[in-house]
MDAnalysis code that builds the backbone (N, CA, C; Angstrom):
import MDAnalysis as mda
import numpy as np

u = mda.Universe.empty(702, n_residues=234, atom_resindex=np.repeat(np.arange(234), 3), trajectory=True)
u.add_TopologyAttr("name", ["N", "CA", "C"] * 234)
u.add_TopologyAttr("resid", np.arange(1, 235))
u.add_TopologyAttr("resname", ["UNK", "UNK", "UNK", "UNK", "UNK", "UNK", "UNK", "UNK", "UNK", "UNK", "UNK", "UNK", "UNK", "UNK", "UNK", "UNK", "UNK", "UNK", "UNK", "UNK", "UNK", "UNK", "UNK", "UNK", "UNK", "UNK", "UNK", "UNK", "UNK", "UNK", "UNK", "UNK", "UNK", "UNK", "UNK", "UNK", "UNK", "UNK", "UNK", "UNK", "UNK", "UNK", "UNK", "UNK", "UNK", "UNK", "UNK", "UNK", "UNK", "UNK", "UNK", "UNK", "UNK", "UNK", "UNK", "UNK", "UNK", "UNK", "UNK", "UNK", "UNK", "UNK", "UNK", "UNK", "UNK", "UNK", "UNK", "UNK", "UNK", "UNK", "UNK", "UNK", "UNK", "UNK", "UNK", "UNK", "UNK", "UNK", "UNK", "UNK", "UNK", "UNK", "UNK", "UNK", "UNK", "UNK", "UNK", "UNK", "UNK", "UNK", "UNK", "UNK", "UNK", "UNK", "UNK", "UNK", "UNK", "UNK", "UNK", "UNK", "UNK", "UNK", "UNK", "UNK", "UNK", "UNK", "UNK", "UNK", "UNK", "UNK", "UNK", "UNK", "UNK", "UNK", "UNK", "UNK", "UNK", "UNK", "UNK", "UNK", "UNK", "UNK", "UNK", "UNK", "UNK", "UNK", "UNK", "UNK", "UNK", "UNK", "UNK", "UNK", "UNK", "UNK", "UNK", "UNK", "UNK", "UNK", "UNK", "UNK", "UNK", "UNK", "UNK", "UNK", "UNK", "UNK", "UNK", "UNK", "UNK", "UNK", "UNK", "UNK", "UNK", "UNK", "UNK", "UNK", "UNK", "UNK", "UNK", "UNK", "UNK", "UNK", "UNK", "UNK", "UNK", "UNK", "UNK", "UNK", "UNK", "UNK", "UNK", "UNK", "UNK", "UNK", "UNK", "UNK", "UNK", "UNK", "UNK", "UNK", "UNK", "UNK", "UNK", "UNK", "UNK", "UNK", "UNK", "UNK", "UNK", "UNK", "UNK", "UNK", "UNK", "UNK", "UNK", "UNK", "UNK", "UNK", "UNK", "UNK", "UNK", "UNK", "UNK", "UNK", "UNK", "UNK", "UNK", "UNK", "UNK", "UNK", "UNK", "UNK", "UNK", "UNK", "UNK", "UNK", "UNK", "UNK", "UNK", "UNK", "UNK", "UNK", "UNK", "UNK", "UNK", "UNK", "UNK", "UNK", "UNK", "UNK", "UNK", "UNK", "UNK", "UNK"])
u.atoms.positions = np.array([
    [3.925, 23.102, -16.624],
    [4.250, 21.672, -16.504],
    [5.586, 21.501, -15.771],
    [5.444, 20.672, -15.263],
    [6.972, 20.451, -14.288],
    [8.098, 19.573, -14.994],
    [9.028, 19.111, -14.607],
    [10.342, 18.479, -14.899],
    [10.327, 16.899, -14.677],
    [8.738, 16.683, -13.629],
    [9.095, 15.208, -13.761],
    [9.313, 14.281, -14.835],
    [8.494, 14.643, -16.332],
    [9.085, 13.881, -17.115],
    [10.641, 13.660, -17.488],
    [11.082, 14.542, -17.275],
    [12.744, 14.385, -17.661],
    [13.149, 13.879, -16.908],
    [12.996, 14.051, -15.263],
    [13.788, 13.160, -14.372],
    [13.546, 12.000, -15.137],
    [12.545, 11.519, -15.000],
    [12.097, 10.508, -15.389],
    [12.717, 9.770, -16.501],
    [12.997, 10.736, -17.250],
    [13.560, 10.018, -18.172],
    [14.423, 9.682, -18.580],
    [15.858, 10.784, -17.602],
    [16.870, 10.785, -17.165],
    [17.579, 9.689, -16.252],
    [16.432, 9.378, -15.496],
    [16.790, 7.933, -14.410],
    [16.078, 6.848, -15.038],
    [15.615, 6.496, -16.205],
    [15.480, 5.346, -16.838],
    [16.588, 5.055, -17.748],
    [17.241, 6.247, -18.734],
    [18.297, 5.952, -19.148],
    [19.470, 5.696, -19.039],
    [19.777, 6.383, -17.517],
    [21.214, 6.048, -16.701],
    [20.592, 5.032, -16.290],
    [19.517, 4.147, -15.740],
    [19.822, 2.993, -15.510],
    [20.017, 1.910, -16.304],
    [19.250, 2.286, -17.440],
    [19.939, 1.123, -18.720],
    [21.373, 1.184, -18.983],
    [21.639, 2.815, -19.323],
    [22.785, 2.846, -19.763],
    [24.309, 2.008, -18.697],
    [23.592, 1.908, -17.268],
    [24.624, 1.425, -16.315],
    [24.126, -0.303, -16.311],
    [23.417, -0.241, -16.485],
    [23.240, -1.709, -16.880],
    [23.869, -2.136, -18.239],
    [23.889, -1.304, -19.086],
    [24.641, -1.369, -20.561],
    [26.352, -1.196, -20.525],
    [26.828, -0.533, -19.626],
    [28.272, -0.532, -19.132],
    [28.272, -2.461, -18.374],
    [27.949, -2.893, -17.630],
    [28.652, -3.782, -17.474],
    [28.014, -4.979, -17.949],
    [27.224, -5.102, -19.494],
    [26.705, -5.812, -19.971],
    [28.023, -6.104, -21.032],
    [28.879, -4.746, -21.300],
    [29.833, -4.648, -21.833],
    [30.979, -5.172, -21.493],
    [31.144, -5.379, -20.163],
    [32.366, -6.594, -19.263],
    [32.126, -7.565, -20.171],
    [30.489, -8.390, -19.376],
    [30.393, -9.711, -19.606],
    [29.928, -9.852, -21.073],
    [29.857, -9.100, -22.253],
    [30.222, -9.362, -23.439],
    [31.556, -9.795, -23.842],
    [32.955, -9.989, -23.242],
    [33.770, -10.270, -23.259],
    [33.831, -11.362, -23.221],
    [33.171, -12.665, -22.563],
    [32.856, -13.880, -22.612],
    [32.585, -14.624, -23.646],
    [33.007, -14.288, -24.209],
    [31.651, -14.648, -25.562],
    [31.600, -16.023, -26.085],
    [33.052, -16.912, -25.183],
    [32.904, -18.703, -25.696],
    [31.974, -19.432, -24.597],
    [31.243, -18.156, -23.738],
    [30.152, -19.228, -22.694],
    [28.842, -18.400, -22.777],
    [28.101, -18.716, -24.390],
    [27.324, -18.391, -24.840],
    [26.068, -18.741, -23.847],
    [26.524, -20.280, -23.448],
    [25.283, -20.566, -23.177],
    [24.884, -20.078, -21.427],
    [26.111, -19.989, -21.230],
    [26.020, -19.070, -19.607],
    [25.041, -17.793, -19.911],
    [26.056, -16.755, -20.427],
    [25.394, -15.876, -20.951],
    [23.562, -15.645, -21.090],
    [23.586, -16.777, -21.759],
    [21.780, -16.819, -22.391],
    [21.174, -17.344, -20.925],
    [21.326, -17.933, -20.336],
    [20.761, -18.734, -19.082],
    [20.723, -17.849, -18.086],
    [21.737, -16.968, -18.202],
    [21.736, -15.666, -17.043],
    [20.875, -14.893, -17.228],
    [20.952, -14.652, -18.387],
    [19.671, -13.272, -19.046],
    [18.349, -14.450, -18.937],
    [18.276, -15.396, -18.692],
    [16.956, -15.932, -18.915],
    [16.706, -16.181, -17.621],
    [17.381, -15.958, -16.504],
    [16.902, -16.153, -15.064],
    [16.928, -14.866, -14.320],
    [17.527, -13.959, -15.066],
    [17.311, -12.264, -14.812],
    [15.922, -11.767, -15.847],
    [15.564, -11.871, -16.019],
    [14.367, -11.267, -16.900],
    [13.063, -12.240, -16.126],
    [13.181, -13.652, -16.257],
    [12.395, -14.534, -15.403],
    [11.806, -13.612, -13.647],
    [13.171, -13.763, -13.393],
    [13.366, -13.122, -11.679],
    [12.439, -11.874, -11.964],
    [13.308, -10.679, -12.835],
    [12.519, -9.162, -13.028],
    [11.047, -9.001, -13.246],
    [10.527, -9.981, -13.799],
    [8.846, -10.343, -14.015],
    [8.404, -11.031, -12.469],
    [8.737, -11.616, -12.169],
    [8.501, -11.979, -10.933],
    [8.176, -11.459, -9.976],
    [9.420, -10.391, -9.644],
    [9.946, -9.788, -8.378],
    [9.446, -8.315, -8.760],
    [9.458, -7.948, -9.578],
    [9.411, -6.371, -10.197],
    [8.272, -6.096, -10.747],
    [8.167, -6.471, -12.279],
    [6.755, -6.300, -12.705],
    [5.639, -6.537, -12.223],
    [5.978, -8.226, -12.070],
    [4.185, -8.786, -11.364],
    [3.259, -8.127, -10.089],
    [4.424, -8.126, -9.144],
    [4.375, -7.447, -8.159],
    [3.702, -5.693, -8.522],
    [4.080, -5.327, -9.318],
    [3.566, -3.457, -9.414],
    [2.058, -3.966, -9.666],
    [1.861, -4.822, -11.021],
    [0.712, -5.025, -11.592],
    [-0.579, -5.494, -10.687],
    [-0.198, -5.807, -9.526],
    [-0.867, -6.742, -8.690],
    [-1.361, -5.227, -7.998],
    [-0.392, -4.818, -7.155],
    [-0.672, -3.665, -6.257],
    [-1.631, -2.384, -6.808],
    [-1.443, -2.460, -8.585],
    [-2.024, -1.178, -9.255],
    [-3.484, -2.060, -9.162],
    [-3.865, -3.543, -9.527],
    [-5.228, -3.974, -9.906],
    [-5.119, -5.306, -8.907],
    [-5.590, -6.186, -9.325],
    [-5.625, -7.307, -8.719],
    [-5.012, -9.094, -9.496],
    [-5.347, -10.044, -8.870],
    [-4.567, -11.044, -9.583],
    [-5.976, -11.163, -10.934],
    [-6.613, -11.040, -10.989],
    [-7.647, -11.125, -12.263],
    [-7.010, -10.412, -13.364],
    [-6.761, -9.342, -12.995],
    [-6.037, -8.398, -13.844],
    [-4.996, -8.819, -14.323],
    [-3.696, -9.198, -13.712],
    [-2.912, -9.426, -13.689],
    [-3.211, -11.041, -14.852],
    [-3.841, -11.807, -14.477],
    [-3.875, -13.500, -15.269],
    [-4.079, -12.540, -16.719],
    [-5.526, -11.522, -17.022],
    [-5.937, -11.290, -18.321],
    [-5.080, -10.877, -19.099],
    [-4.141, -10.113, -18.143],
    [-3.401, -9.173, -19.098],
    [-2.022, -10.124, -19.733],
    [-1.816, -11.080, -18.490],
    [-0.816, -11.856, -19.253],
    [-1.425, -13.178, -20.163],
    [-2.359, -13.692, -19.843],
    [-2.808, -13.896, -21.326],
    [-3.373, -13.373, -22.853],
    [-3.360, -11.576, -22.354],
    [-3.111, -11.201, -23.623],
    [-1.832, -10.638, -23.967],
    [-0.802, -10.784, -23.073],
    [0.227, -10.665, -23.102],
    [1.141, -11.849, -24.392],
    [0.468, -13.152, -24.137],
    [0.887, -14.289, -24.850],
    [0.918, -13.866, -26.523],
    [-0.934, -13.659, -26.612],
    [-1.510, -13.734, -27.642],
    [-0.410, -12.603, -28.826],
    [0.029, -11.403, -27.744],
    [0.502, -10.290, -28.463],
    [2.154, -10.616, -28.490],
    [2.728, -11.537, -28.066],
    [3.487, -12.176, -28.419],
    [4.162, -12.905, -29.661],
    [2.378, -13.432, -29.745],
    [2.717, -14.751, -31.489],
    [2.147, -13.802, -31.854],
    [1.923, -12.466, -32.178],
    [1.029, -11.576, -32.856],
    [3.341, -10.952, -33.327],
    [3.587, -10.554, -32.508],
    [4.945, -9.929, -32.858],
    [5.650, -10.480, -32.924],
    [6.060, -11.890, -33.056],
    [6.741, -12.510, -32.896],
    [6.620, -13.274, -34.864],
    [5.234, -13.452, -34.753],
    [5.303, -13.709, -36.522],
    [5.780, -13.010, -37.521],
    [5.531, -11.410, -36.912],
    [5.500, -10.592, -37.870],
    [7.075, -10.376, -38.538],
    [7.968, -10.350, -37.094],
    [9.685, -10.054, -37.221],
    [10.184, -11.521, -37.551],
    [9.423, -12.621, -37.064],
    [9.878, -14.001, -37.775],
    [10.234, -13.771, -39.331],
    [9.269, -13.142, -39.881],
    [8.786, -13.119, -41.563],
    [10.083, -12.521, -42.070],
    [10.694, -11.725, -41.157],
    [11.609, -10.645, -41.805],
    [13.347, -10.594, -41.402],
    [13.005, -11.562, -40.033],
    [14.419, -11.634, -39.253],
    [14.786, -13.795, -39.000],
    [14.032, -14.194, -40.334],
    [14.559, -16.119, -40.195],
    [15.841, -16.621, -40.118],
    [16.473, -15.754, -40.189],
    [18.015, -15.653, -40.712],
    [18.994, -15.480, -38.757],
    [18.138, -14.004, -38.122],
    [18.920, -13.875, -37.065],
    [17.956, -13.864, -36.140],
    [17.805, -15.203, -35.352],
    [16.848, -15.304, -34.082],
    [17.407, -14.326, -32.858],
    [18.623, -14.236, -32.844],
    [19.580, -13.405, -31.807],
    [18.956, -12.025, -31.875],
    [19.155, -11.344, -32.911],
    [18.542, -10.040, -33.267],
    [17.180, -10.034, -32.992],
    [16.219, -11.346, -33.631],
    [14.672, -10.680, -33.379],
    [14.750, -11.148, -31.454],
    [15.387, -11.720, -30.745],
    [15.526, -11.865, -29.641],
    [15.041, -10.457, -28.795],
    [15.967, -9.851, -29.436],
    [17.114, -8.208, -28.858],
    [15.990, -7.205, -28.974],
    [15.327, -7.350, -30.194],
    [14.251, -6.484, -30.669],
    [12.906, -6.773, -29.654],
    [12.607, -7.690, -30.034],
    [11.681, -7.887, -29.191],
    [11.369, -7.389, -27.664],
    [12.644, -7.913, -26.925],
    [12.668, -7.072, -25.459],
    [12.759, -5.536, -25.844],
    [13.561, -5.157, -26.834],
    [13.242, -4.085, -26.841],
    [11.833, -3.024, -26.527],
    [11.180, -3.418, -27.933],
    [9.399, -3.108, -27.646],
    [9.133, -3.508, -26.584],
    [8.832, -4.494, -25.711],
    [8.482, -4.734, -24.545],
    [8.714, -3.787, -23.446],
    [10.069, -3.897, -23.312],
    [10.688, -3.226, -22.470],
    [10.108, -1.872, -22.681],
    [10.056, -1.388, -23.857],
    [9.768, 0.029, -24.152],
    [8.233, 0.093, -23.943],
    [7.525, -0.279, -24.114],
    [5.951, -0.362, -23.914],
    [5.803, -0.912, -22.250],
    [6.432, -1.706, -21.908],
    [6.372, -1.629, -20.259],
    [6.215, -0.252, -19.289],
    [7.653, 0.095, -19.926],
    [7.836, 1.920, -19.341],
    [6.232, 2.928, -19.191],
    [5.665, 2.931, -20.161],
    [4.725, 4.041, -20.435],
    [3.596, 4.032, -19.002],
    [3.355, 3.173, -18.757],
    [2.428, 2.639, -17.344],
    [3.248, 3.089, -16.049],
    [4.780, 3.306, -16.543],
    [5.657, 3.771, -14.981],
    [5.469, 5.317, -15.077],
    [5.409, 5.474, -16.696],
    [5.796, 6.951, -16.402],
    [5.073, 7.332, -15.939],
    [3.317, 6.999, -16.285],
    [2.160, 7.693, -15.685],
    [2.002, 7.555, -14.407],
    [2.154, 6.762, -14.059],
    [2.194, 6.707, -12.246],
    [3.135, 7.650, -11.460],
    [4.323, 7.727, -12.216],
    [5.424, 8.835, -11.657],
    [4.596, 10.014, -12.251],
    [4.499, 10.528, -12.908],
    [3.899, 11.911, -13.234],
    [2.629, 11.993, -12.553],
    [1.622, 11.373, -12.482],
    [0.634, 11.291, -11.517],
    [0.368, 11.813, -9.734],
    [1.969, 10.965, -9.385],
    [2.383, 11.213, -7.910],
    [3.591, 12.229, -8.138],
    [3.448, 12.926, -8.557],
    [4.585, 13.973, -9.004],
    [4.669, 14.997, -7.724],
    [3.939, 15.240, -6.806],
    [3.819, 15.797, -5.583],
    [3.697, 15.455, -4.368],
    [3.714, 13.580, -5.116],
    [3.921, 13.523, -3.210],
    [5.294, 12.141, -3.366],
    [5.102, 11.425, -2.081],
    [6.072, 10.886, -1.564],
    [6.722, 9.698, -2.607],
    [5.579, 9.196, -3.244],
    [5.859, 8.212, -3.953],
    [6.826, 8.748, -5.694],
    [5.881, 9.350, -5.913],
    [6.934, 10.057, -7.106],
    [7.911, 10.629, -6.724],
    [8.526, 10.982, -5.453],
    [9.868, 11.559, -5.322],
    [10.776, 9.824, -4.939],
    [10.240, 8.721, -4.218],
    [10.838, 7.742, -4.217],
    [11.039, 6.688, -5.479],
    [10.170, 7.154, -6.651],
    [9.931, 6.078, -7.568],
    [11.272, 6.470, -9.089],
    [11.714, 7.785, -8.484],
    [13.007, 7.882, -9.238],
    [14.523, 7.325, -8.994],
    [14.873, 7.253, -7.575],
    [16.087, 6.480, -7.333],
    [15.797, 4.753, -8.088],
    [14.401, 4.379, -7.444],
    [13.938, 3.395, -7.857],
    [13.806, 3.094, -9.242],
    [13.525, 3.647, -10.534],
    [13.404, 3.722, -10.988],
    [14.985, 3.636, -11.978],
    [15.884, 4.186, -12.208],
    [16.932, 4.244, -12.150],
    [17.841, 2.495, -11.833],
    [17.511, 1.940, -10.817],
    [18.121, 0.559, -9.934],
    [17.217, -0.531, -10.608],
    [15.987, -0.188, -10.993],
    [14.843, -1.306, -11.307],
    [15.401, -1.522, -13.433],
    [16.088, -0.207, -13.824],
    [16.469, -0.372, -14.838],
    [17.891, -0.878, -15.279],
    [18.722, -0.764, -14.480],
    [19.863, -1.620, -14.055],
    [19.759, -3.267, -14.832],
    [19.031, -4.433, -14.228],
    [19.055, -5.121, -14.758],
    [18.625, -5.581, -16.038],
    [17.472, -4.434, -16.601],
    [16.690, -4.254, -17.906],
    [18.101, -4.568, -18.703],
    [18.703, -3.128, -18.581],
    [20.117, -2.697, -19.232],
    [20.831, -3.845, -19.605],
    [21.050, -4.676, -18.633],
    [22.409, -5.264, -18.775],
    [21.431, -6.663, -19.925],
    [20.589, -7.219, -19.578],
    [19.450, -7.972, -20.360],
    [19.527, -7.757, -21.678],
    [18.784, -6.385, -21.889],
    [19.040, -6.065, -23.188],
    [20.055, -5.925, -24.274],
    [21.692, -4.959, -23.439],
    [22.220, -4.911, -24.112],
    [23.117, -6.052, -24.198],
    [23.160, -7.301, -23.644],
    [24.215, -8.442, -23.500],
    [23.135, -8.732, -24.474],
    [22.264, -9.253, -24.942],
    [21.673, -9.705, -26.122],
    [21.829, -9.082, -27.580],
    [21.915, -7.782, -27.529],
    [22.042, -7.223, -28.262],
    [23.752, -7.383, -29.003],
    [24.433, -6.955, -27.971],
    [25.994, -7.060, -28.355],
    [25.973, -8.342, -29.091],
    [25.369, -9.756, -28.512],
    [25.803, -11.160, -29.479],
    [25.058, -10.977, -30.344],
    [24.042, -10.242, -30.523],
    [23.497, -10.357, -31.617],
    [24.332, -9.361, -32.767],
    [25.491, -8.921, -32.420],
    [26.370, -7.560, -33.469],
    [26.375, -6.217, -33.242],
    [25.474, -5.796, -31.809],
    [25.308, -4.655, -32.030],
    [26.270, -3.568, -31.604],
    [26.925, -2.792, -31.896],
    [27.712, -1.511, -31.248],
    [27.224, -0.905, -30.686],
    [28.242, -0.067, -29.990],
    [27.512, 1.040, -28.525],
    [26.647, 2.107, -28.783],
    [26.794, 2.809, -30.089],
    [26.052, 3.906, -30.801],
    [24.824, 3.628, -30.767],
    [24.326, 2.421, -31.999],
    [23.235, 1.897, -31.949],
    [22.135, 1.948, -30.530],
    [23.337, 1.288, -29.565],
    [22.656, 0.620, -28.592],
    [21.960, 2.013, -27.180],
    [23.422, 3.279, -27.323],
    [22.429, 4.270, -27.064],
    [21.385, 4.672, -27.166],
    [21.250, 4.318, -28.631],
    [19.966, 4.914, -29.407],
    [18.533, 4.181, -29.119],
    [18.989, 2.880, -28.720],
    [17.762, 2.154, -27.821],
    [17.619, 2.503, -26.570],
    [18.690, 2.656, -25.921],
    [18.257, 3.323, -24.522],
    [17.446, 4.396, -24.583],
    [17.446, 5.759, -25.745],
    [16.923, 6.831, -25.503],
    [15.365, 6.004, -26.200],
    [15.605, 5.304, -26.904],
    [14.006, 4.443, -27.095],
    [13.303, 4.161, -25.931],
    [13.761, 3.432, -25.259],
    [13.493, 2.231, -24.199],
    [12.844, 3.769, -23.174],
    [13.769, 5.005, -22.998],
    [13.271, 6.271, -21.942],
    [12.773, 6.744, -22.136],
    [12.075, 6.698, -23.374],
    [11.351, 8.070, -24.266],
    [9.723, 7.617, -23.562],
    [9.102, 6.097, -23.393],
    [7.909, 6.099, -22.884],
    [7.528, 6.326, -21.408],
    [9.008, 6.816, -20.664],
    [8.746, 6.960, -19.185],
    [7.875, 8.516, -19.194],
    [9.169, 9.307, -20.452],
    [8.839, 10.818, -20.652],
    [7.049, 10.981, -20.551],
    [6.932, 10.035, -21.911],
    [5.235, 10.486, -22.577],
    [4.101, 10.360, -21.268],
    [4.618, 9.096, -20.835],
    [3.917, 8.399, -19.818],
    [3.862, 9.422, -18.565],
    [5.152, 9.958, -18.039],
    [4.873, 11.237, -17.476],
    [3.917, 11.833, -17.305],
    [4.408, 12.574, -18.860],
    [3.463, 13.967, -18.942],
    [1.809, 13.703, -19.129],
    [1.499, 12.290, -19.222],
    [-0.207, 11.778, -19.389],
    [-0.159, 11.955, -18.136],
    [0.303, 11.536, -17.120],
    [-0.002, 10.631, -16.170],
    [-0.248, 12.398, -15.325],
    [0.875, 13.226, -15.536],
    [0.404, 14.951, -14.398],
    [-0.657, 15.506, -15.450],
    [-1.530, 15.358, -16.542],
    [-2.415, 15.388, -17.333],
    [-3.679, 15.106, -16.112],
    [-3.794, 13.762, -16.726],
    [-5.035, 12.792, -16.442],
    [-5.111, 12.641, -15.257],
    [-3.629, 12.243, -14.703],
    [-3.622, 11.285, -13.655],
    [-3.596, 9.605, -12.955],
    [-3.492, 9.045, -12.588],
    [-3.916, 7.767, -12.813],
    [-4.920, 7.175, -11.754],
    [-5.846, 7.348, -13.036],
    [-7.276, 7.740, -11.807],
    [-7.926, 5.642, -12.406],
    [-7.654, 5.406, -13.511],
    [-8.453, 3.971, -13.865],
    [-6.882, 2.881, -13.614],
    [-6.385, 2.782, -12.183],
    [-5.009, 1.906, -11.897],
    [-5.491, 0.713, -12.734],
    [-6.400, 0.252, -13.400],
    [-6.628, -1.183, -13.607],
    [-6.366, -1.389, -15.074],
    [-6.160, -0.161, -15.635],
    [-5.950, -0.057, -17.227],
    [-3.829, -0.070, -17.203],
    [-3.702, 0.673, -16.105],
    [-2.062, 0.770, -16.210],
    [-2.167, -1.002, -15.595],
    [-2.548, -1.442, -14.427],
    [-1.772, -3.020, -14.205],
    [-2.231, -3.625, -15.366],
    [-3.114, -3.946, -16.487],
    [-3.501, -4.496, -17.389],
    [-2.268, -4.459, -18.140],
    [-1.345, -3.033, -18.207],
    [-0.671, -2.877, -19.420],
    [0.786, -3.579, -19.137],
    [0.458, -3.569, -17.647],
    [2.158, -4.180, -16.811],
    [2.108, -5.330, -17.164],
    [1.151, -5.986, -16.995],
    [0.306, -7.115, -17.017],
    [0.939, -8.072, -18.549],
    [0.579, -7.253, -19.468],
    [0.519, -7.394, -20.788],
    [2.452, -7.325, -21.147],
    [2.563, -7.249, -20.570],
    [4.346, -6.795, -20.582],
    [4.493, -8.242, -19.995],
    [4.227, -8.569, -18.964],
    [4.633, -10.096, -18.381],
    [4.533, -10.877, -18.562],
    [3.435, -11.075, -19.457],
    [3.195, -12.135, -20.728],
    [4.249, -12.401, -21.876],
    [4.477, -10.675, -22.396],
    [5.113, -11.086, -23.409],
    [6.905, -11.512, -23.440],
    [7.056, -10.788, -22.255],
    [8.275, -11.049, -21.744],
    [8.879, -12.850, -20.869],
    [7.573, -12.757, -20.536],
    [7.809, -14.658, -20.399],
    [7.630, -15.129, -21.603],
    [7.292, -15.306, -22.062],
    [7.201, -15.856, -23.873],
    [8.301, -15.413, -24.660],
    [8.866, -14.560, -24.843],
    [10.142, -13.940, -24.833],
    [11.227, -15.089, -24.646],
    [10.977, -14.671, -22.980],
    [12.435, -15.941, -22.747],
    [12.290, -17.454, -22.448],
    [11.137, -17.508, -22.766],
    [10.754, -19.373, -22.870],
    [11.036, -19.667, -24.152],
    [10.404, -18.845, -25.188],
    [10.635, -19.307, -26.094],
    [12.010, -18.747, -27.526],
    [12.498, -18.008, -26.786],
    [13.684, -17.576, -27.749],
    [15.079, -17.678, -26.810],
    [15.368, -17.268, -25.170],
    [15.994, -17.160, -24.869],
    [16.695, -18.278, -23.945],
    [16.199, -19.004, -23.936],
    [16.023, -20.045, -22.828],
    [16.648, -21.343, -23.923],
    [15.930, -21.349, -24.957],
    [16.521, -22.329, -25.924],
    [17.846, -21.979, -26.380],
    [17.590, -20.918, -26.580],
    [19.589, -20.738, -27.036],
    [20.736, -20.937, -25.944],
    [20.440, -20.920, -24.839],
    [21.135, -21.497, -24.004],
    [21.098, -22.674, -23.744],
    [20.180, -23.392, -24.228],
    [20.437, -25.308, -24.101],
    [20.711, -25.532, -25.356],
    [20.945, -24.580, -26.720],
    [21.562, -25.106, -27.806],
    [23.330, -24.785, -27.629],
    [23.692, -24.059, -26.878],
    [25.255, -23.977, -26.373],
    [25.398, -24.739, -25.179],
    [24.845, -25.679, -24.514],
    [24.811, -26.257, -23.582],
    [24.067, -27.644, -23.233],
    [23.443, -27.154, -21.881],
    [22.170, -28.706, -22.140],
    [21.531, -28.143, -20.896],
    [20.164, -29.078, -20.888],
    [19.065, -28.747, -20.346],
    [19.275, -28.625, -18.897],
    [20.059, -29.101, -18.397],
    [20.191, -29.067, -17.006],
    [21.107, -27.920, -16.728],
    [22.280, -27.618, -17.278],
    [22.872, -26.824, -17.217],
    [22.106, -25.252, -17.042],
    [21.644, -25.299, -18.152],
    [21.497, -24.052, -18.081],
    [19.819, -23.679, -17.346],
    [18.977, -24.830, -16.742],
    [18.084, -24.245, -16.087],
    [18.948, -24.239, -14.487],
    [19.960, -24.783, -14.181],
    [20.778, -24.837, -13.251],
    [21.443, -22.663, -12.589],
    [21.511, -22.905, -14.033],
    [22.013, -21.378, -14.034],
    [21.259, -20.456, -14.458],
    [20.432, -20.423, -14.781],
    [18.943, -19.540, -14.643],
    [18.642, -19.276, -13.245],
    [18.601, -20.868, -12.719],
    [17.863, -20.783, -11.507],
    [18.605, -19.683, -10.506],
    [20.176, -19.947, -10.661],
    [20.921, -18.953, -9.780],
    [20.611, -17.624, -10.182],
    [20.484, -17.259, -11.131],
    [20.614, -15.767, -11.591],
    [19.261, -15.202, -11.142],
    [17.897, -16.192, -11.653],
    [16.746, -15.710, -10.899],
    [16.478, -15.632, -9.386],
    [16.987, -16.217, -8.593],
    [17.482, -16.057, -6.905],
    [17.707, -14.647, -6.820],
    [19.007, -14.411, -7.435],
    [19.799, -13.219, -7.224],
    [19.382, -11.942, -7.409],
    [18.789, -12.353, -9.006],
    [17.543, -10.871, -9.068],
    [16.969, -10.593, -8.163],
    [16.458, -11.750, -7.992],
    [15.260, -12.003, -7.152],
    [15.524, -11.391, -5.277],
    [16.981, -11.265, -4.936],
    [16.880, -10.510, -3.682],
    [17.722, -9.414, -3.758],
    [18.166, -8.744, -5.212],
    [18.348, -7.634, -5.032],
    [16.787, -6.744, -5.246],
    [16.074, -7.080, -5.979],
    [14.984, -6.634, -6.008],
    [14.243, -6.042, -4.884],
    [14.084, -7.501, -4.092],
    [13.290, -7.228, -2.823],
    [14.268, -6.216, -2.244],
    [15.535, -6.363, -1.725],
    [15.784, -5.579, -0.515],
    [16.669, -4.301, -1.280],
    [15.886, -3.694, -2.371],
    [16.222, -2.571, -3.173],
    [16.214, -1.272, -1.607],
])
């Protein structure tokens, strides 16, 4: 077996983790909450957009892509009840958590495609990439996380979460292969659902409860632009 899983898993975690370094600047802010929330809600917006949708499309088609994000929804109020039941107290935290799993169940569909193309051109380009595409994950996650209380220890310990499904995903993917692309865009798919539901409905409001409605779709809108052309001209 070869090493691509570790690259792999190595350039998903330095890119959180460098997204987690200067999530740590702008945790310093902390009396422009509602900036904060509006940024992460037009960077995660943008990253589904520009990043995800886009893979999911190219692996299957837009059919694929609609099903999976409407079961993307469904698995949403499916996880979203369950940590409601247990986290009524800190919406911030089940916020944090939530992208977490996502984020982490997103990965597993990259890894297999990188371990898959593990010999040719694309798996040697899909690691720099890979690495830069996690960059903004990073900073997303852990700026949510920090308001929600969290320390840097902890928050390692999600990064090696968040990398651990590039690994598995890997080693399936130089296994099997990724011979049925329509089961991995289904799963990207299913990630873009839940991640818009995510920040419509948890992240997006907490920034018009430190603010107001115009404001902060004002400043969404900028932040999703911005994603939105570092992405493209990665």
């Amino acid at each position: 077996m070869s090493q691509i899983w570790f690259l792999g898993f190595i350039a998903t975690f330095f890119g959180v983790g460098i997204g987690g370094i200067l999530s740590y600047f702008i945790n310093g802010f902390k009396k422009s909450m509602g900036t904060i929330y509006a940024v992460c809600a037009g960077l995660i917006l943008g990253l589904v957009s520009f990043g995800i949708a886009p893979e999911a499309i190219a692996l299957g088609n837009w059919i694929v892509l609609a099903s999976g994000f409407i079961a993307g929804v469904f698995l949403f109020k499916l996880i979203h009840a369950m940590l409601a039941v247990r986290m009524y107290k800190r919406p911030d935290l089940q916020s944090g958590l939530l992208l977490t799993i996502i984020i982490s169940f997103h990965n597993f569909p990259i890894g297999v495609i990188l371990g898959a193309n593990e010999e040719s051109d694309l798996g040697t380009s899909l690691l720099p990439t890979l690495v830069l595409h996690n960059i903004p994950e990073g900073m997303i996650l852990f700026t949510i996380l920090f308001i929600a209380g969290f320390r840097l220890l902890p928050l390692l310990l999600l990064s090696f979460m968040v990398a651990v499904p590039v690994a598995i995903g890997a080693i399936v993917g130089e296994m099997i292969g990724a011979q049925n692309t329509n089961v991995w865009a289904f799963l990207m798919s299913l990630t873009v659902g839940t991640i818009f539901m995510v920040t419509v409905k948890e992240i997006l409001p907490e920034s018009v409860k430190h603010s107001s409605n115009s404001y902060s779709i004002f400043v969404a809108m900028i932040s999703f632009l911005l994603i939105g052309a570092y992405l493209l001209y990665l």
